[in-house]
C-alpha positions, 0 to 999 in steps of 0.5 A: 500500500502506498497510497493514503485515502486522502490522495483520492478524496481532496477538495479542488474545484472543478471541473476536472482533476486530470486537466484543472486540479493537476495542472494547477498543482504542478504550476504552482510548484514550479512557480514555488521553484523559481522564487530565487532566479532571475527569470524573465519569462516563462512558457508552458507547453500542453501536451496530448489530452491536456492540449486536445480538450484542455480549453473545455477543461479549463487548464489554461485557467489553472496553470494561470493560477497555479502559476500565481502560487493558488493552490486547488485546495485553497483557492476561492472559485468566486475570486477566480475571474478577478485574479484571471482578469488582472493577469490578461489585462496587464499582462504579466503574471506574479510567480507564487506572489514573488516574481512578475514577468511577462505573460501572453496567453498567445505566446507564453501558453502552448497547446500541443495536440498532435504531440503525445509524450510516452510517460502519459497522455496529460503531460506539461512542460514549463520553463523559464527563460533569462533576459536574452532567451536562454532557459534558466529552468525546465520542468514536465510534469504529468497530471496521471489522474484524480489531481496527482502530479508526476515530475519527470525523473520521479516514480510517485506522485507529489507527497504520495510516498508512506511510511509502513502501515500495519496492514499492507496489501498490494491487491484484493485478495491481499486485502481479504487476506489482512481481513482474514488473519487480523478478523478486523473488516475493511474499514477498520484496517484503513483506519488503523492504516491511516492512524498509522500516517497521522492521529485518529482524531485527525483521520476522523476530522479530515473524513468529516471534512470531505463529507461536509464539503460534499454535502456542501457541494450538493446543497450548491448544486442543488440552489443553483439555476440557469446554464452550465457555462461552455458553450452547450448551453446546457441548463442545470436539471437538479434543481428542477428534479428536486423541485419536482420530487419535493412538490409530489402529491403522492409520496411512498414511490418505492423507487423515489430512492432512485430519483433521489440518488440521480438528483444528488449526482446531478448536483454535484457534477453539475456543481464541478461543470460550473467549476465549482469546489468538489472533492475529487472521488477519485476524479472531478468527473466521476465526483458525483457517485460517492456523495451521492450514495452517502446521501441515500445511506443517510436518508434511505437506510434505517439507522444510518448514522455518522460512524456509518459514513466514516465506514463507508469512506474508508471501505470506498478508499480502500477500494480506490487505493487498490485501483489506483496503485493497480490499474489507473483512475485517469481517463485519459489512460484508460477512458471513463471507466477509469473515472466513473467505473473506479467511482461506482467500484469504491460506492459500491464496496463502500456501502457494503462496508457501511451496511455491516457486511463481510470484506468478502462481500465489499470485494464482491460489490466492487468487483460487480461495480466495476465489471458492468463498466468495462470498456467505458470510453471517456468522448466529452462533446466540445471537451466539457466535462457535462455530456456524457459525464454528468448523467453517466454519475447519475447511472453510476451512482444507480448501479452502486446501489444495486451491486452493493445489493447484489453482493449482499444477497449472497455470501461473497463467494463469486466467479471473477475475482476484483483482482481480475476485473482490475486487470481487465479494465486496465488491459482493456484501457490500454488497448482502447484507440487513444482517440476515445480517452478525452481528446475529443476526436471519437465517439459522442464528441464527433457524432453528437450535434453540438447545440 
């Protein structure tokens, strides 16, 4: 194991982990490096993915303030026009609130879309010039899924490298294994594993504080009204599903849970579109799915309570370390199985994880999760993350539920294995044409009008 829960549930802002929260970490980071040199300019190449559907993504915003020394966690998303407008009507550009040089978007901000470097498809490259042109420093940085960051010549993602936890596991079956020796479930192992990195008390508070602010973001998603700004024109459907389902006549609709489950994961992805902040969960386009099954455990589920929610997460992030370290979580690698298939795996288990039920029967959910998305291509029309990416959480949130239920129909004993699922969706991933994994150029993207 050498990935913390918390890598995969952070608070940015939308829309996309891949193509806005990364790039603006890895700008940041460079702009951090250059306090002490003489730089007198700076330029940044997209490549691939990044520079294909990066406009509709955003990116060009998030070097721009990742550049200023904002960070994703941090930054306020109503101050964002302002802090872009100083930039674009002066232009220059204060490095990390140190340096000002020079910054036209024309020249200083390359997009490179024919050109693909081999580490990963969602690749930067930033470097800083002297007065006479000569370059003073050159980094690339790959953004490789859910806000994680890669520098080139490094083998982890920034921050993500962990001291010994107690109950190490590399696969699933390595998982159940820990369960089986120790007698402890899921959760408890990912509680005592992250006990291991930091207190309890401060696991717990993080935990709350990712719920909160998905609730939050919900309740945003929720209120707001109007278009999803972009181009598509496409008007936000969770405040008129909610308006519709408060105002019934005749409540006791045995599946209203499932109006309720589409209603929340519209809001939150409606939220991310709108660049909104969410919690990646593992990814901006897929941050729909957990909230939204957290909400049905909440308000569906008898005797639901917080330690519940604190069971779920950590089984969910159980499940996505396991995709992470042995598969991808990036879109651009993968497609949007990837995205929403790892985000409906990690629902999926972690309900079962809330619901009391055996690690063998959490295994078993988020292998049914994951299994009915194999093959998801990842095709964003005009290279916005709000068709299909929007409604796909809503199904994703949907066929959690069902596998979690399916799962706890039976005693966790099951034919593929999650292990196998795992590597299937990232053989299958890799063997997809790179024209369906986020560049716009197949699938919905071309044969869907744009309107």
């Amino acid at each position: 194991m050498k990935t913390s829960i918390f890598d995969l549930f952070r608070i940015g802002i939308g829309p996309s982990s891949s193509h806005t929260v990364g790039p603006m970490r890895a700008a940041r980071r460079f702009a951090a490096s250059l306090r002490d040199a003489p730089a007198a300019a700076v330029t940044v190449d997209l490549y691939g993915s990044l520079a294909l559907t990066g406009r509709g993504h955003r990116t060009d915003v998030a070097v721009l303030l990742g550049l200023s020394g904002e960070e994703p966690e941090g930054v306020d998303p109503a101050r964002v026009p302002a802090i872009l407008a100083g930039i674009r009507s002066t232009g220059r550009l204060r490095l990390a609130g140190g340096l000002s040089v020079p910054f036209d978007e024309t020249r200083h901000l390359r997009w490179n879309g024919s050109t693909t470097l081999p580490r990963h498809p969602n690749a930067l490259r930033f470097t800083a010039l002297d007065a006479a042109g000569g370059t003073i420093l050159e980094e690339i940085y790959y953004s490789v899924g859910g806000g994680s960051v890669v520098k080139e010549g490094d083998s982890q993602p920034l921050a993500e490298s962990m001291p010994p936890v107690p109950y190490p596991f590399s696969n699933a079956a390595g998982l159940l294994e820990q369960g089986r020796e120790s007698g402890l479930a899921v959760w408890a192992m990912m509680l005592a594993n992250e006990s291991a990195l930091r207190p309890e008390s401060e696991v717990r508070a993080r935990l709350e504080l990712i719920w909160r602010t998905m609730r939050e973001c919900t309740a945003r998603g929720l209120a707001a009204q109007g278009h999803l700004p972009g181009g598509l024109d496409v008007v936000r459907r969770a405040p008129r599903m909610r308006a519709r389902l408060d105002a019934r006549q005749t409540p006791g609709d045995p599946l209203e849970f499932v109006d309720r489950l589409n209603m929340f994961a519209l809001a939150v992805n409606e939220e991310n579109a709108a660049g909104g902040r969410v919690v990646t969960a593992p990814t901006n386009g897929a941050a729909g799915i957990v909230p939204a099954v957290a909400h049905y455990y909440r308000e569906f589920i008898p005797g639901a309570d917080d330690e519940g929610v604190l069971r779920y997460f950590l089984t969910a992030g159980a499940i996505g370390v396991l995709y992470k370290e042995n598969a991808s979580i990036s879109g651009a690698e993968v497609g949007c199985q990837g995205e929403v298939g790892v985000a409906c795996s990690m629902a999926a288990g972690g309900l079962v994880g809330a619901l009391g039920g055996s690690n063998e029967q959490v295994e078993h959910a988020a292998e049914i999760g994951m299994e009915h998305h194999l093959g998801m291509t990842c095709d964003p029309i005009a290279g916005l993350v709000q068709i299909p990416c929007i409604e796909r959480n809503a199904m994703g949130a949907v066929k959690a539920v069902n596998a979690a239920r399916l799962a706890m129909q039976e005693d966790g004993q099951h034919k593929v294995s999650l292990d196998q699922v795992m590597r299937t969706m990232y053989a299958t991933g890799l063997d997809m044409q790179s024209r369906y994994k986020e560049t716009s150029l197949a699938g919905l993207a071309v044969n869907a009008v744009e309107c």
